[in-house]
Residue frames as a rotation matrix with the C-alpha (Angstrom) as fourth column:
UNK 1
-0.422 0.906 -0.043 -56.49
0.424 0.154 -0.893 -170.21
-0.802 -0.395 -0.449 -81.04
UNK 2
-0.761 0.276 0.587 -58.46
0.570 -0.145 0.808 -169.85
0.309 0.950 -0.047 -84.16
UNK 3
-0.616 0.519 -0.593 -60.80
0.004 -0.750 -0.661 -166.61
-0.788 -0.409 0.460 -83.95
UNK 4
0.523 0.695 -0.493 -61.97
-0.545 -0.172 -0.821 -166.76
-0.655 0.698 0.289 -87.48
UNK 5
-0.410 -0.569 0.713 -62.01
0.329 0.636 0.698 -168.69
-0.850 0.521 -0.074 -90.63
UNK 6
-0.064 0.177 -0.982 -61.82
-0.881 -0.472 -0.027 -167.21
-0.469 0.864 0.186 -94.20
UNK 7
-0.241 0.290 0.926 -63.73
0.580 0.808 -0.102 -169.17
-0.778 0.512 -0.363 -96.88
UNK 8
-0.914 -0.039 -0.405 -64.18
-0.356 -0.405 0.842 -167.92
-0.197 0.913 0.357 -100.73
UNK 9
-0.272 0.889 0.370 -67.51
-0.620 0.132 -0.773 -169.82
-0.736 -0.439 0.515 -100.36
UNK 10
-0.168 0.069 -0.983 -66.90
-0.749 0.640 0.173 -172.13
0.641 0.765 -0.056 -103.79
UNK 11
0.904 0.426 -0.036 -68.37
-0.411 0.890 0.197 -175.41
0.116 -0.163 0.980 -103.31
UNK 12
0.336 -0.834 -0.437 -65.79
0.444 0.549 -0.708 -178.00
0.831 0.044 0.555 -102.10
UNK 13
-0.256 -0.664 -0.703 -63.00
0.948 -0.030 -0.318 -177.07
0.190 -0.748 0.636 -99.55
UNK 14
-0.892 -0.203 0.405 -64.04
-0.058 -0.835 -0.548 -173.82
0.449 -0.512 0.732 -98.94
UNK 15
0.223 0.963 -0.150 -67.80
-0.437 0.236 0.868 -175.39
0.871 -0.128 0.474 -97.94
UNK 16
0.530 -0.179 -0.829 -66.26
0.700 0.644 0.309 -177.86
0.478 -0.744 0.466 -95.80
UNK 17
-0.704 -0.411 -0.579 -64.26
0.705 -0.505 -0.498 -174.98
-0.088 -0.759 0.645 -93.61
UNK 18
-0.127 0.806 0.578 -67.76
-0.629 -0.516 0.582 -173.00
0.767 -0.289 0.573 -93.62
UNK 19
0.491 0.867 -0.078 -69.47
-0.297 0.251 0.921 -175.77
0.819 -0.430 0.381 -92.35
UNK 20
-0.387 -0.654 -0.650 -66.14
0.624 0.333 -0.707 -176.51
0.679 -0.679 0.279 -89.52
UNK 21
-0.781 -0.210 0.588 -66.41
0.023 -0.951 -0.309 -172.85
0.624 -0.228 0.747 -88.96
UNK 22
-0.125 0.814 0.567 -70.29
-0.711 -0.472 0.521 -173.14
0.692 -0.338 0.638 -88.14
UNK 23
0.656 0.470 -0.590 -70.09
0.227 0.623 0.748 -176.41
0.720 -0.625 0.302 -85.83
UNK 24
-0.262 -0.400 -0.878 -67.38
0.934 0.122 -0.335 -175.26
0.241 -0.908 0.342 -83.84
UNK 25
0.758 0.413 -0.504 -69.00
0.600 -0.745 0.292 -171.51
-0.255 -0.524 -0.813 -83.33
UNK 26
-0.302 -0.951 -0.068 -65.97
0.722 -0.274 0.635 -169.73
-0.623 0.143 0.769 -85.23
UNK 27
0.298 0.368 -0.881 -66.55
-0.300 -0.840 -0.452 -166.61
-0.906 0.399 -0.140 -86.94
UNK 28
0.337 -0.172 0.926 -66.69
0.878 0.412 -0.243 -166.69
-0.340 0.895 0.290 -90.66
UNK 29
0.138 -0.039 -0.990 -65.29
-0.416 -0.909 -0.023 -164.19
-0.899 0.415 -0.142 -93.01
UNK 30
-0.579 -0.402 0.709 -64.33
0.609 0.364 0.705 -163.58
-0.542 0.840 0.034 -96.78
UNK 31
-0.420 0.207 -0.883 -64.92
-0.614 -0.782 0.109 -162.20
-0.668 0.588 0.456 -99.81
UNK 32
0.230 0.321 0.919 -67.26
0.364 0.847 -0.387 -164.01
-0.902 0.424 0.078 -102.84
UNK 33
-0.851 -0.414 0.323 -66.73
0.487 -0.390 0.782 -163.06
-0.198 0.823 0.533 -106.33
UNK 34
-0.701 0.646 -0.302 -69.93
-0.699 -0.707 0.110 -160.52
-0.142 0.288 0.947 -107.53
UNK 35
0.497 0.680 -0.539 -73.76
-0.497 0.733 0.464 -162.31
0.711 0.037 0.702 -107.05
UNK 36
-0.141 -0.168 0.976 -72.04
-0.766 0.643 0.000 -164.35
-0.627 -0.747 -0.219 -104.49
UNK 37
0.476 -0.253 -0.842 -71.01
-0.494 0.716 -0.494 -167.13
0.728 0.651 0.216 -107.67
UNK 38
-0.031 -0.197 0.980 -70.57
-0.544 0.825 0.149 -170.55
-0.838 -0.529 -0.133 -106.78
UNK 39
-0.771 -0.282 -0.571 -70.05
-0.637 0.366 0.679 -173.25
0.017 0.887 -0.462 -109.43
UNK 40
-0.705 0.703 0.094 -73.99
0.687 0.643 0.337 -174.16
0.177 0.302 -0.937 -108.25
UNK 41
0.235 0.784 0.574 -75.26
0.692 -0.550 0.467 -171.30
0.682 0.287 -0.672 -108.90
UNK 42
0.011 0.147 0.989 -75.72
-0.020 -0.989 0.147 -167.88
1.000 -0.022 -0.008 -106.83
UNK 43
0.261 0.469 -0.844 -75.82
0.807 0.373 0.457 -168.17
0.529 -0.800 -0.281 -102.67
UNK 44
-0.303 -0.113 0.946 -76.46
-0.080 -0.986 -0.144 -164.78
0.950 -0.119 0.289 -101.43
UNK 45
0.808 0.540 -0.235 -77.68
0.076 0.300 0.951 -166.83
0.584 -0.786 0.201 -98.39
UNK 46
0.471 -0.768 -0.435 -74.39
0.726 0.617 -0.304 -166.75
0.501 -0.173 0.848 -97.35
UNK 47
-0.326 -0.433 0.841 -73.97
0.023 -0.892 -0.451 -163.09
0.945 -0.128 0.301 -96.68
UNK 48
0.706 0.671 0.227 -75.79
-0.226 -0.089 0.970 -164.19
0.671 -0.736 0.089 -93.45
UNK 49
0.735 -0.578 -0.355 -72.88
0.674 0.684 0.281 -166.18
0.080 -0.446 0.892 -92.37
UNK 50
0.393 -0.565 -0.726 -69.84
0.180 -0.727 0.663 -163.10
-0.902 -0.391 -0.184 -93.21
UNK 51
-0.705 -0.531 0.470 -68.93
0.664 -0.261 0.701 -163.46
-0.250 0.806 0.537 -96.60
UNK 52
0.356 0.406 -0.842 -69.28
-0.126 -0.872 -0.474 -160.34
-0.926 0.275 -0.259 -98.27
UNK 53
0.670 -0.042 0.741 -69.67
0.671 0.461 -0.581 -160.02
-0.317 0.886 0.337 -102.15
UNK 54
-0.027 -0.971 0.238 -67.24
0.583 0.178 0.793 -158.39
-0.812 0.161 0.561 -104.14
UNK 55
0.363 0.558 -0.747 -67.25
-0.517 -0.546 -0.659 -155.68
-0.775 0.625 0.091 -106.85
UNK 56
-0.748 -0.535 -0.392 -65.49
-0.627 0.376 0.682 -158.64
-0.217 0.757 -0.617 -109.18
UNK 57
0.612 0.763 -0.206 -67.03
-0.790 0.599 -0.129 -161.37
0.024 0.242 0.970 -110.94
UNK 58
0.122 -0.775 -0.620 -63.69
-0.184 0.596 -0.782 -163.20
0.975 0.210 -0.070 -111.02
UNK 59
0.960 -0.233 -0.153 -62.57
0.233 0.373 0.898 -165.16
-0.152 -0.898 0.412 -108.30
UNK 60
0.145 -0.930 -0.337 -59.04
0.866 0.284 -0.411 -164.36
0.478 -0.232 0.847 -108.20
UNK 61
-0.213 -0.167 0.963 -59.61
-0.318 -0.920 -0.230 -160.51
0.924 -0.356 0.142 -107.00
UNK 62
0.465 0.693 0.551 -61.42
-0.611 -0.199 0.766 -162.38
0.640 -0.693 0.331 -104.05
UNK 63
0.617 -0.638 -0.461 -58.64
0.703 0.710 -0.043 -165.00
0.355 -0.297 0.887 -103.30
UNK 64
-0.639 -0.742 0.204 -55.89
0.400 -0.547 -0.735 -162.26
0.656 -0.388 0.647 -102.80
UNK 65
0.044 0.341 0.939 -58.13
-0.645 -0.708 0.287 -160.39
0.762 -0.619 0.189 -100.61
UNK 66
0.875 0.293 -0.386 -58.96
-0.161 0.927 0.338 -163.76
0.457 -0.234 0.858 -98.79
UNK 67
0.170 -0.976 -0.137 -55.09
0.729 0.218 -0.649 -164.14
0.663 0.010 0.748 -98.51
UNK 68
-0.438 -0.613 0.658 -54.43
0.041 -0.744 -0.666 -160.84
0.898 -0.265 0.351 -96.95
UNK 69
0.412 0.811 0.415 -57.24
-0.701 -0.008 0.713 -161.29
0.581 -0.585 0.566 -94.43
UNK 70
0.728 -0.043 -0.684 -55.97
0.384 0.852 0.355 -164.67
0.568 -0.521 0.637 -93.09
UNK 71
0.379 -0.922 0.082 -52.76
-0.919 -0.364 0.151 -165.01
-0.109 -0.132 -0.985 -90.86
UNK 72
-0.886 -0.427 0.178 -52.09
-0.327 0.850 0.413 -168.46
-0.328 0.307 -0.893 -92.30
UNK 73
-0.005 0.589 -0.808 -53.57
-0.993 0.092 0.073 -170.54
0.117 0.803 0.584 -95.47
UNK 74
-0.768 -0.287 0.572 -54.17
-0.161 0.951 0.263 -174.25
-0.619 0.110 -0.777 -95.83
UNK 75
-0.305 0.173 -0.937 -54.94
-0.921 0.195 0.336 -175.69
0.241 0.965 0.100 -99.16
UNK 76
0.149 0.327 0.933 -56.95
-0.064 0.945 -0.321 -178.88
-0.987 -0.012 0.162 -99.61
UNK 77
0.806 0.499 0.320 -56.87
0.122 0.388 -0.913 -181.25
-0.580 0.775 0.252 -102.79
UNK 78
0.438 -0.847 0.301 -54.83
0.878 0.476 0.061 -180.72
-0.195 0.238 0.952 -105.56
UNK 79
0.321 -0.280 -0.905 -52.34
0.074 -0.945 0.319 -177.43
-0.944 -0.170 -0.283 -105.02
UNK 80
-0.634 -0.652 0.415 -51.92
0.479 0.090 0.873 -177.65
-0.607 0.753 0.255 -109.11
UNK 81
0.041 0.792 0.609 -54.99
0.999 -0.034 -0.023 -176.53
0.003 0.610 -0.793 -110.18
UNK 82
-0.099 -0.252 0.963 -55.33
0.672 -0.730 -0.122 -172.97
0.734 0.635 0.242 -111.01
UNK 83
0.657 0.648 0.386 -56.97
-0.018 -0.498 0.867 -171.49
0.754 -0.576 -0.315 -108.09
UNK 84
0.918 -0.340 -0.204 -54.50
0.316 0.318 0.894 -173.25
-0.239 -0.885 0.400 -105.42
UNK 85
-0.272 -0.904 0.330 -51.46
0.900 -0.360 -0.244 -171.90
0.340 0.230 0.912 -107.34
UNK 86
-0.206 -0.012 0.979 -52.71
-0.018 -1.000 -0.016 -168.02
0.978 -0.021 0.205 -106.93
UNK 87
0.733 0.470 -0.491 -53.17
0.321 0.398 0.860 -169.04
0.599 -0.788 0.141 -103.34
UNK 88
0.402 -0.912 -0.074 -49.77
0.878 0.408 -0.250 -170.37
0.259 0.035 0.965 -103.11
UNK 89
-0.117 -0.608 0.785 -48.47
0.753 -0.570 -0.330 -167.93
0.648 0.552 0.524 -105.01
UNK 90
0.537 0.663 0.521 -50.46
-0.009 -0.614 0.790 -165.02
0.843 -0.429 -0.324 -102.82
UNK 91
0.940 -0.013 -0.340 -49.55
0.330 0.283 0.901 -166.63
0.084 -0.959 0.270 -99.39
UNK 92
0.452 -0.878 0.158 -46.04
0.870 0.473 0.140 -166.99
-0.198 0.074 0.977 -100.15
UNK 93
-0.501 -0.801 0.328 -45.35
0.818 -0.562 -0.123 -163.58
0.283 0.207 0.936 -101.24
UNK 94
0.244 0.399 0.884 -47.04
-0.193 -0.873 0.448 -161.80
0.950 -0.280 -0.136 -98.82
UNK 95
-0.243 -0.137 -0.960 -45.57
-0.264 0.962 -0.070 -164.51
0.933 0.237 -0.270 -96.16
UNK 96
0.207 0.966 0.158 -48.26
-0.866 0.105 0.490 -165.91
0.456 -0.238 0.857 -94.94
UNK 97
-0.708 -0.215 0.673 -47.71
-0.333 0.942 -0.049 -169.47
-0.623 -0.259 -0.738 -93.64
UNK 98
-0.289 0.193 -0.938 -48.45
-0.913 0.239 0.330 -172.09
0.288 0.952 0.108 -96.01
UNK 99
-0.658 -0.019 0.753 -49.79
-0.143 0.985 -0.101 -175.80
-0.739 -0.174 -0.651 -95.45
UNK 100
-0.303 0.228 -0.925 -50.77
-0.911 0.217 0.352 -178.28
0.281 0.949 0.142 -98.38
UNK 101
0.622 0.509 -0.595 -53.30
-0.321 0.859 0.398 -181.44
0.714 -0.057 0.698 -97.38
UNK 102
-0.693 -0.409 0.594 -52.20
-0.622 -0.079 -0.779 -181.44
0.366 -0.909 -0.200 -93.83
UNK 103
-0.021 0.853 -0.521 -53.64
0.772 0.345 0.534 -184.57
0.635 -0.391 -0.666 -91.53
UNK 104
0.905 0.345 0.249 -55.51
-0.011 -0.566 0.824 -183.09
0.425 -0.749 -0.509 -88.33
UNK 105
0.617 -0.643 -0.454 -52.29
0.753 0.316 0.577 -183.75
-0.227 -0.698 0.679 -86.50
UNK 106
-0.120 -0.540 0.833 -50.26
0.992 -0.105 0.074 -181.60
0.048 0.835 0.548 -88.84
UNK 107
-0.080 0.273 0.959 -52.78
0.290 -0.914 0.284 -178.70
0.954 0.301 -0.006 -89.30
UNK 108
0.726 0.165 -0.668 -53.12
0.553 0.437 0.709 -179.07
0.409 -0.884 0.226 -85.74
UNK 109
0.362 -0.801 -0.477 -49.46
0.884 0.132 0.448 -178.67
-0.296 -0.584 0.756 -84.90
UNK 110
-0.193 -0.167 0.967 -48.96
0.839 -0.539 0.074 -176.23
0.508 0.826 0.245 -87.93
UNK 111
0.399 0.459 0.794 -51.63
0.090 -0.881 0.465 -173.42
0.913 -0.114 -0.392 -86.50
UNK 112
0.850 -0.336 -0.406 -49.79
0.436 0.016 0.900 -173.82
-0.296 -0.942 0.160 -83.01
UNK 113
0.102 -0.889 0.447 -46.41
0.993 0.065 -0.098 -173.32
0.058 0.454 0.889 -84.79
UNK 114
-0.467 -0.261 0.845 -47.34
0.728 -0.655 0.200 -170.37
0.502 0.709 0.496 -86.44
UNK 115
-0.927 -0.176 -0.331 -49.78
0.310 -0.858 -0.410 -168.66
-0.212 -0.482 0.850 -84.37
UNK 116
-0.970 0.115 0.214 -52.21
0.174 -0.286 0.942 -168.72
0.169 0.951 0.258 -86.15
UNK 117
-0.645 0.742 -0.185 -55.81
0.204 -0.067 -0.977 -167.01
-0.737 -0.668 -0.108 -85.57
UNK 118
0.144 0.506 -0.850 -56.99
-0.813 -0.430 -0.393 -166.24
-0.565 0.748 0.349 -88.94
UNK 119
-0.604 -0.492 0.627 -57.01
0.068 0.752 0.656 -169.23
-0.794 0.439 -0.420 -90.89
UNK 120
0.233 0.414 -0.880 -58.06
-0.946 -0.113 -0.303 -169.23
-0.224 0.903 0.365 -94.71
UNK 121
-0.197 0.102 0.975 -59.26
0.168 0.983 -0.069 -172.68
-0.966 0.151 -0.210 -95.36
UNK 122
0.457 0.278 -0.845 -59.19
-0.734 -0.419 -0.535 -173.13
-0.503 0.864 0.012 -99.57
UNK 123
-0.568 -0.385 0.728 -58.59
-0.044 0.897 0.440 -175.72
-0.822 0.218 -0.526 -101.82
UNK 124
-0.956 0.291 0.042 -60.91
0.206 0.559 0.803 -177.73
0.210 0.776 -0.594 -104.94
UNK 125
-0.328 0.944 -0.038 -64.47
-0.910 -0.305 0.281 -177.26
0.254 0.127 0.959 -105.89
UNK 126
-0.081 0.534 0.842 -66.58
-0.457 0.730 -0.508 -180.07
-0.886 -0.426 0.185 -105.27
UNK 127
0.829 0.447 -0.335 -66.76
-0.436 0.144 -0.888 -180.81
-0.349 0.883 0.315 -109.40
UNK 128
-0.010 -0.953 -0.301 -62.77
-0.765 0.201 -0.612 -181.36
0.644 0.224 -0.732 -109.62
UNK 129
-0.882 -0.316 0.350 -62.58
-0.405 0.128 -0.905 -182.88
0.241 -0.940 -0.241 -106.08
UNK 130
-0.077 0.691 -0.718 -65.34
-0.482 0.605 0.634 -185.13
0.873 0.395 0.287 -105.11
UNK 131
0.791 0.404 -0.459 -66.04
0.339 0.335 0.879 -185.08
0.509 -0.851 0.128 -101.49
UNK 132
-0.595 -0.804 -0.007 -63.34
0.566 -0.414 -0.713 -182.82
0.570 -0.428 0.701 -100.28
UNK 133
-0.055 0.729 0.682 -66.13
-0.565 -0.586 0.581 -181.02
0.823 -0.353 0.444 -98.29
UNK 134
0.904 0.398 0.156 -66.85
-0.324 0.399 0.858 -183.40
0.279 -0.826 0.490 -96.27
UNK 135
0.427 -0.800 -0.423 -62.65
0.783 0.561 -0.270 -184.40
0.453 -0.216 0.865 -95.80
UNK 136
-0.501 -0.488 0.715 -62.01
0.161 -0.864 -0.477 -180.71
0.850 -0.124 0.511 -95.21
UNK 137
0.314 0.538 0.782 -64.57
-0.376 -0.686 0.623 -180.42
0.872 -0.490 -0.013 -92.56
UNK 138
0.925 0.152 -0.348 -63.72
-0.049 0.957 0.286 -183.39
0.376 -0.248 0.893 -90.95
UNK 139
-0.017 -0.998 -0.058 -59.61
0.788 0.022 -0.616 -182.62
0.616 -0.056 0.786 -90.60
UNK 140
-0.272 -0.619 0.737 -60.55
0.302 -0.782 -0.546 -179.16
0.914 0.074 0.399 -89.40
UNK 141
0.414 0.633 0.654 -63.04
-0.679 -0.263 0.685 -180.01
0.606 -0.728 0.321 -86.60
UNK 142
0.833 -0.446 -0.327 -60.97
0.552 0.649 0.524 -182.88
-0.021 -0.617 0.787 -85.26
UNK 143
0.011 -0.908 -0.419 -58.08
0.922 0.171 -0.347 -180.35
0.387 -0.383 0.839 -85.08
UNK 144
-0.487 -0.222 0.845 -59.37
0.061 -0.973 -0.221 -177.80
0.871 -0.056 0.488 -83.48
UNK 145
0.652 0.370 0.662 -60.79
-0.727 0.054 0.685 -179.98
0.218 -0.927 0.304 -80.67
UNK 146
-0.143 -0.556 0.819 -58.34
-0.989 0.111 -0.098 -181.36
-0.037 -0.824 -0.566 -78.32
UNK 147
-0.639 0.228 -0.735 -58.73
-0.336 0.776 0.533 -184.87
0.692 0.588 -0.419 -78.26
UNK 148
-0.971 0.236 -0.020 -60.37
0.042 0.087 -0.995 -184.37
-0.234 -0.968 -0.094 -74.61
UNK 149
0.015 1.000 0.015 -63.27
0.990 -0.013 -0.143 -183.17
-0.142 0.017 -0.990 -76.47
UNK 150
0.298 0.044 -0.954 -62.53
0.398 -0.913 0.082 -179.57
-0.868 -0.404 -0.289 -75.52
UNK 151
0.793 -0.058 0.606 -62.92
0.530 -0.425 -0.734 -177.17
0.300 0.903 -0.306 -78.43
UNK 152
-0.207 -0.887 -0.412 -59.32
0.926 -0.313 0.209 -175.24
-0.314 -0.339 0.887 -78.85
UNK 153
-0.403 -0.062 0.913 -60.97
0.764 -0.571 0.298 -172.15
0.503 0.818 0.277 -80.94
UNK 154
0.660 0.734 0.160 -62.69
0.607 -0.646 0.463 -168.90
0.443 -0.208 -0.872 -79.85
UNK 155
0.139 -0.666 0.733 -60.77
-0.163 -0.746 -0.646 -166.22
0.977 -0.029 -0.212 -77.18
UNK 156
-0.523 -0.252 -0.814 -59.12
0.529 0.653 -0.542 -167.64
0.668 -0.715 -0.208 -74.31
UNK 157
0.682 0.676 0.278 -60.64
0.209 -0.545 0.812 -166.67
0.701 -0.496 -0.513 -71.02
């Protein structure tokens, strides 16, 4: 049962698990890099949602944090680019569960596997990656509701 979802708030896959996060009622967390930087500009609007800024300007101090926060990671797009390697890299030696461009079925089965209740949704910017927002939201709201309809996230009763 997903309780929360960490997002780094970059444009792209970490947008598209915001905006899962906010239609299925899922807490948000995370960490932005300093100013709350986005590759379109500034979106301190976001502290509204849970992400809290950082005393970095770099985004990798805010990935590892990201990482430790989660209890499992899943990567959208391509896992070659710089960002998705220090993920990786992060997840893996701190071990975290790992999944790479999981369908819903998959990520689905994956967070059941593992347990998982933290989930740190990360991946491509929207500038590399063209519409991965809207593929990332899309995979993560159709696997975190049941196919009854019935949302699977929040704290059991």
């Amino acid at each position: 049962m997903i309780e929360r979802i960490i997002s780094g708030g970059q444009t792209g896959a970490d947008s598209g698990g915001m905006i899962a996060a906010t239609e299925l009622g899922i807490t948000i967390l995370g960490f932005m890099p300093q100013g709350f930087r986005t590759e379109a500009g500034p979106r301190p609007e976001y502290a509204a949602l849970g992400l809290v800024e950082d005393s970095s300007y770099a985004y990798q101090p805010r990935t590892i944090k990201n990482v430790q926060m989660s209890s499992g990671v899943v990567l959208f797009g391509n896992t070659r680019s710089a960002g998705s390697r220090l993920t990786a890299q992060t997840a893996i030696s701190l071990g975290k569960p790992l999944i790479s461009n999981p369908s819903t079925d998959a990520l689905r089965a994956w967070i059941e596997q593992h347990e998982i209740t933290v989930l740190m949704i990360a991946g491509n910017r929207e500038s590399v990656n063209p519409g991965i927002g809207e593929r990332v939201r899309a995979i993560v709201v159709e696997a975190l509701t049941t196919p009854a309809g019935r949302a699977t996230v929040g704290n059991p009763s």
